[in-house]
C-alpha positions as CSV (number, residue, x, y, z in Angstrom):
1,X,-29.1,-25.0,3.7
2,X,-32.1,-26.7,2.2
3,X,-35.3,-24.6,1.3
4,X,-38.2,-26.1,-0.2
5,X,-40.6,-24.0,-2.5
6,X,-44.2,-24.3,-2.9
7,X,-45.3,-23.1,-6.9
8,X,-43.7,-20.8,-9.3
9,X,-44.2,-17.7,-7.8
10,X,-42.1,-19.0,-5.0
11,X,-39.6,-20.3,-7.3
12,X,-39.5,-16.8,-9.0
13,X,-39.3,-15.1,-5.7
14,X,-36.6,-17.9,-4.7
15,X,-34.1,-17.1,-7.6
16,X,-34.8,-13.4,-7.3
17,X,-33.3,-12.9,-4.4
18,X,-30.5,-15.6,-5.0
19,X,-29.5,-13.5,-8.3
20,X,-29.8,-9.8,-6.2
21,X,-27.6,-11.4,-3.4
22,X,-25.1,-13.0,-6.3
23,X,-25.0,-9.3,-7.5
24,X,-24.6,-7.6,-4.3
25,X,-21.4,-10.5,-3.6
26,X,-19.9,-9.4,-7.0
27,X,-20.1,-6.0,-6.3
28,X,-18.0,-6.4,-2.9
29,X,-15.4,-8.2,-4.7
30,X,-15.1,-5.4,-7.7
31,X,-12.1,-3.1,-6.8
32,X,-11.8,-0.9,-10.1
33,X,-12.6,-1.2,-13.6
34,X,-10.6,-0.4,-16.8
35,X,-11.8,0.8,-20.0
36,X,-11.0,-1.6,-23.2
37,X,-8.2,-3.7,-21.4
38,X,-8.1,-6.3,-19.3
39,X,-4.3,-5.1,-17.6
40,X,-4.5,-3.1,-14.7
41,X,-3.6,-0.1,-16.7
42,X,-4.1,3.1,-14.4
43,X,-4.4,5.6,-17.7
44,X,-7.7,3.3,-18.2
45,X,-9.7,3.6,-15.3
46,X,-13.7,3.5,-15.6
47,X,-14.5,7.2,-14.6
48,X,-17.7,9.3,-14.7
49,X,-17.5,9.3,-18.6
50,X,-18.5,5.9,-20.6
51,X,-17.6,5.8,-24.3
52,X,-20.9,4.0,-25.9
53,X,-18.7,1.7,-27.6
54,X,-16.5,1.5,-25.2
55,X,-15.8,-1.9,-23.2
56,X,-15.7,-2.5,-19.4
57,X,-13.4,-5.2,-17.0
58,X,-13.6,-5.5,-13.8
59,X,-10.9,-6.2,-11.9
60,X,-11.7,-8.4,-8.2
61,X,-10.3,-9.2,-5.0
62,X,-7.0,-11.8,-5.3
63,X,-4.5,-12.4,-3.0
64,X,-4.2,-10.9,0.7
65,X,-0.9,-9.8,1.5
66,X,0.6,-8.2,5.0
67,X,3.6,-5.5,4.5
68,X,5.5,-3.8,7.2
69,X,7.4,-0.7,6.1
70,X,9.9,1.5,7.9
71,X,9.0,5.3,7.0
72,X,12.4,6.7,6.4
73,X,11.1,9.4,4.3
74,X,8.6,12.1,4.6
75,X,7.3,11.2,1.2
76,X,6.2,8.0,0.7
77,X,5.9,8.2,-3.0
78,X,1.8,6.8,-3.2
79,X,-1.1,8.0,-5.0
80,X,-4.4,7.0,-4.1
81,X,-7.5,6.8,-5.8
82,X,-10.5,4.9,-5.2
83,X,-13.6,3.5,-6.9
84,X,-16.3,6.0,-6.3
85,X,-17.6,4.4,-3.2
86,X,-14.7,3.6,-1.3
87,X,-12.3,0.7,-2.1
88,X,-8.8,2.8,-2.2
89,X,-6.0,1.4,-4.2
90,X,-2.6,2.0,-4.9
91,X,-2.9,4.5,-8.6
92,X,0.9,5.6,-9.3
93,X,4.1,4.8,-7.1
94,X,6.5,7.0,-8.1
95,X,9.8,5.9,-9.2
96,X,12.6,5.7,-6.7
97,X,10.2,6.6,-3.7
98,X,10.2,4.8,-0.6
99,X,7.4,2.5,-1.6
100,X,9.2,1.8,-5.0
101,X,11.7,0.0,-2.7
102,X,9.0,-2.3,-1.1
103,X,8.3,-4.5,-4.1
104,X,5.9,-6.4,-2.3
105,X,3.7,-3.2,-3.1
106,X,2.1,-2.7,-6.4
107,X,0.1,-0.8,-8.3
108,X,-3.3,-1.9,-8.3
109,X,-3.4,-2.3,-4.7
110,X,-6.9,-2.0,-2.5
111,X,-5.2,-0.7,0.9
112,X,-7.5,-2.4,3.8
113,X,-6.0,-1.7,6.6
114,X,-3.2,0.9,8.0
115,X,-1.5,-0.3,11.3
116,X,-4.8,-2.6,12.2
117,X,-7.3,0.1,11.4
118,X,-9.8,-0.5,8.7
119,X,-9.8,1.5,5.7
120,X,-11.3,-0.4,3.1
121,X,-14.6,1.5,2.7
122,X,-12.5,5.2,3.3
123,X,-12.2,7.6,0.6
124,X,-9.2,8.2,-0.9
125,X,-8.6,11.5,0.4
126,X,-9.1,10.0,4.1
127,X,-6.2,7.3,3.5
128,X,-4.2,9.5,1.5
129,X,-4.2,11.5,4.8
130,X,-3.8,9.1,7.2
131,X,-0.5,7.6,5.3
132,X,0.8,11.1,5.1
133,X,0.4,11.8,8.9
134,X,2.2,8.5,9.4
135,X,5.5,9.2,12.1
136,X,8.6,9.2,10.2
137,X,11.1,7.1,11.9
138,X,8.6,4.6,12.7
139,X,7.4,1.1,11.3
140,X,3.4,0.7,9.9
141,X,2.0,-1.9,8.4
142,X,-0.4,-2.0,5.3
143,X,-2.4,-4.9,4.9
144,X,-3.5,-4.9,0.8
145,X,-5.2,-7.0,-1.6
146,X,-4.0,-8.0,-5.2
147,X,-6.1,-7.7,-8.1
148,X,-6.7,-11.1,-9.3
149,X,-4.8,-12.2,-12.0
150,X,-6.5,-13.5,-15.0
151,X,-7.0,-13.1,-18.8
152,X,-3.1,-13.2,-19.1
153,X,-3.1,-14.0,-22.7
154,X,-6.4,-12.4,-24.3
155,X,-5.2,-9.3,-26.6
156,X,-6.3,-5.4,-25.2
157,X,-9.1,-4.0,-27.9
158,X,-7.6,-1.9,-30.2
159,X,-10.5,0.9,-30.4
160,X,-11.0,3.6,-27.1
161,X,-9.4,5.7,-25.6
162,X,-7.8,6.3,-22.3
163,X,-9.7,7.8,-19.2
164,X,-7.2,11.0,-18.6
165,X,-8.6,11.6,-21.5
166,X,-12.2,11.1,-21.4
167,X,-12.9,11.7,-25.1
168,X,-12.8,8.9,-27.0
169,X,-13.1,9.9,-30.0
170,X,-13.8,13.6,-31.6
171,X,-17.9,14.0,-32.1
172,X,-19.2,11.0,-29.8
173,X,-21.3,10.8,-26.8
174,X,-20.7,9.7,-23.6
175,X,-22.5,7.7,-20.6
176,X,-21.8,10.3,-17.7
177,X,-22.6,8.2,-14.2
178,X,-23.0,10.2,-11.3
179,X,-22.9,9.8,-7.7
180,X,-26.9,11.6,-7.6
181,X,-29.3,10.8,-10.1
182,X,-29.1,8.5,-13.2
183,X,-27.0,8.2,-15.7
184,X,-26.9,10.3,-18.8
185,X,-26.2,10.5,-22.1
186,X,-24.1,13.5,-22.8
187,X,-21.5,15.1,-25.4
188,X,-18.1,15.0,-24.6
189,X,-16.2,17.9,-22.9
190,X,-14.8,20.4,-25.2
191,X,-11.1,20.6,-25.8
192,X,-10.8,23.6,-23.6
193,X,-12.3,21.5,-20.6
194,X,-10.2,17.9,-20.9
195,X,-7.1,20.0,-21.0
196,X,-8.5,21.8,-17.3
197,X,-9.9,18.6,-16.2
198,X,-6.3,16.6,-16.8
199,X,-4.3,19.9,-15.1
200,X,-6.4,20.0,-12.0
201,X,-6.2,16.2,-11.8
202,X,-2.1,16.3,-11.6
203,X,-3.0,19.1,-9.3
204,X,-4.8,16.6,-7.2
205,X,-2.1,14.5,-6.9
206,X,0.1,17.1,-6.1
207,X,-1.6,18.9,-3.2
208,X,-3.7,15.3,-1.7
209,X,-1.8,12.5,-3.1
210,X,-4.8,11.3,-4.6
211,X,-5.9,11.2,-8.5
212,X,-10.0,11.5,-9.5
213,X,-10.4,12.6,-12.5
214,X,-14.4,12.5,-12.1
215,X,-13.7,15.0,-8.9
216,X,-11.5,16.7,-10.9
217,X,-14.0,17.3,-14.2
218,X,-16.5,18.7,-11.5
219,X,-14.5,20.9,-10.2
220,X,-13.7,22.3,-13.9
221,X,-17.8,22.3,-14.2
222,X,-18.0,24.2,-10.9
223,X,-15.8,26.9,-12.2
224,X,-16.9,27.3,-15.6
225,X,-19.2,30.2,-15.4
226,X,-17.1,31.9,-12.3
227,X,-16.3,35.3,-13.0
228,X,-12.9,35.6,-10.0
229,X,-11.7,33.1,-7.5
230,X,-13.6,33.8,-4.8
231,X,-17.1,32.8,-6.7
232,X,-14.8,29.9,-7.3
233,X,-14.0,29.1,-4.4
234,X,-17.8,29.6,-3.0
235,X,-19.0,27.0,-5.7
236,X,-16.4,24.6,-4.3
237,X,-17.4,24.8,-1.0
238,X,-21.5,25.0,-2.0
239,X,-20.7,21.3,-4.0
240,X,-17.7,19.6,-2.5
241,X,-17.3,21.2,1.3
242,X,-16.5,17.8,2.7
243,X,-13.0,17.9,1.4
244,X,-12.0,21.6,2.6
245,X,-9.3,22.2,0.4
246,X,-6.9,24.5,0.8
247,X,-6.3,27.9,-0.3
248,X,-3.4,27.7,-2.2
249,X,-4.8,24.8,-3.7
250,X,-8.1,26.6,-4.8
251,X,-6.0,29.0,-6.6
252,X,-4.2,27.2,-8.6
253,X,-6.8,24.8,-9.7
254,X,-8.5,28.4,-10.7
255,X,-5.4,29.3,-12.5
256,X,-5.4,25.6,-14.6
257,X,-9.1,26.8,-15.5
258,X,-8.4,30.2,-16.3
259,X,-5.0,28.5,-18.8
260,X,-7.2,26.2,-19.9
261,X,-9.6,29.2,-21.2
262,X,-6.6,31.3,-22.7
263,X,-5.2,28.3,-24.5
264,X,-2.4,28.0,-22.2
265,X,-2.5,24.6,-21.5
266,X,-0.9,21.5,-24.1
């Protein structure tokens, strides 16, 4: 394409929009970030919490890759997470599971399609779902992008900590980024509340097969001044009624708060 510009204000407006586009084109690309490493190291992923010293990678796009897989299990061993804004990848395979066997499958993972239908802006919730309502017995096929590799030989930074547990360091502030409204500066969560926010996470997993650990420190928020469950509950469905969780999941996340509280929790 040839364009031809007429004085600097055109030039201006020219490269303007060249940059905005060359931003909006990186921003496709970006599947997850990591805090302070450059590995794909899932105990470091960027989450609603931002260190002010702390150092960000971004991890793109790589290598497509198609993989057909024969569900002989009920469980495929999988957890999903997801960037914020869709983008679900592959978070934890656990050991021994169905998809350990499928080496062709890593952590790290953005899952774009299940059995031809597109996923790739789906939460992870939604594909979490859709994998576990998969037909045992029968063949699917996942089609999934690698994280590029690169940076093989720089060195991780030595200072910051990991995202499960939010805190960096003991008497710092944080850069909380939200899904509504700007970004703030903010102390870090008090003892009491990472030990919650890292319970009902592993709760996550367990109920959804998914692991958010911003979801899961807003949940903790929600239920911080709730004086019984069913308040609880109420606040849940007032903040995050898109995911209708269920019951028995409610109350134990309640329960992790209410440890949390009484010191219950390591």
């Amino acid at each position: 394409m040839h364009m031809k510009v007429k004085g600097e204000k055109g030039k201006k407006g020219l490269y303007d929009e060249n940059y905005s586009l060359i931003f909006l084109l990186f921003l496709f690309w970006i599947m997850f970030c990591t805090l302070n490493t450059h590995k794909v190291d899932m105990d470091k992923l960027l989450g609603a919490q931002i260190g002010l010293e702390d150092f960000i990678f971004a991890h793109v796009k790589g290598q497509r890759k198609e993989v057909e897989v024969l569900k002989s299990d009920d469980l495929l061993g999988l957890t999903v997470t997801d960037n914020g804004a869709g983008c679900p990848f592959i978070k934890r395979i656990r050991e021994g599971s169905l998809m350990d066997q499928t080496k062709m499958i890593c952590v790290g993972d953005h899952i774009e399609s299940i059995n031809g239908k597109d996923v790739s802006d789906l939460r992870h919730y939604e594909v979490a779902k859709m994998l576990k309502d998969l037909e045992k017995g029968r063949v699917f096929k996942l089609k999934l992008i690698e994280p590029m590799k690169s940076f093989e030989k720089v060195a991780a930074r030595s200072k910051g900590g990991t995202l499960t547990e939010a805190k960096i360091s003991r008497g710092r502030e944080t850069l909380r980024l939200r899904n509504k409204g700007p970004a703030t500066v903010e102390e870090m969560l008090s003892e009491v509340e990472e030990k919650a926010v890292k319970k009902v996470d592993e709760l996550l997993e367990t109920y959804m097969g998914i692991r958010d650990i911003e979801l899961a420190a807003t949940m903790v928020e929600a239920g911080k001044d709730k004086k019984n469950p069913d308040e609880f509950a109420v606040a849940l469905d007032e903040t995050l009624g898109d995911f209708a969780f269920p019951d028995e999941f409610v109350f134990d996340v309640w329960g992790a708060i209410g440890d949390a509280k009484q010191g219950r929790l390591e």
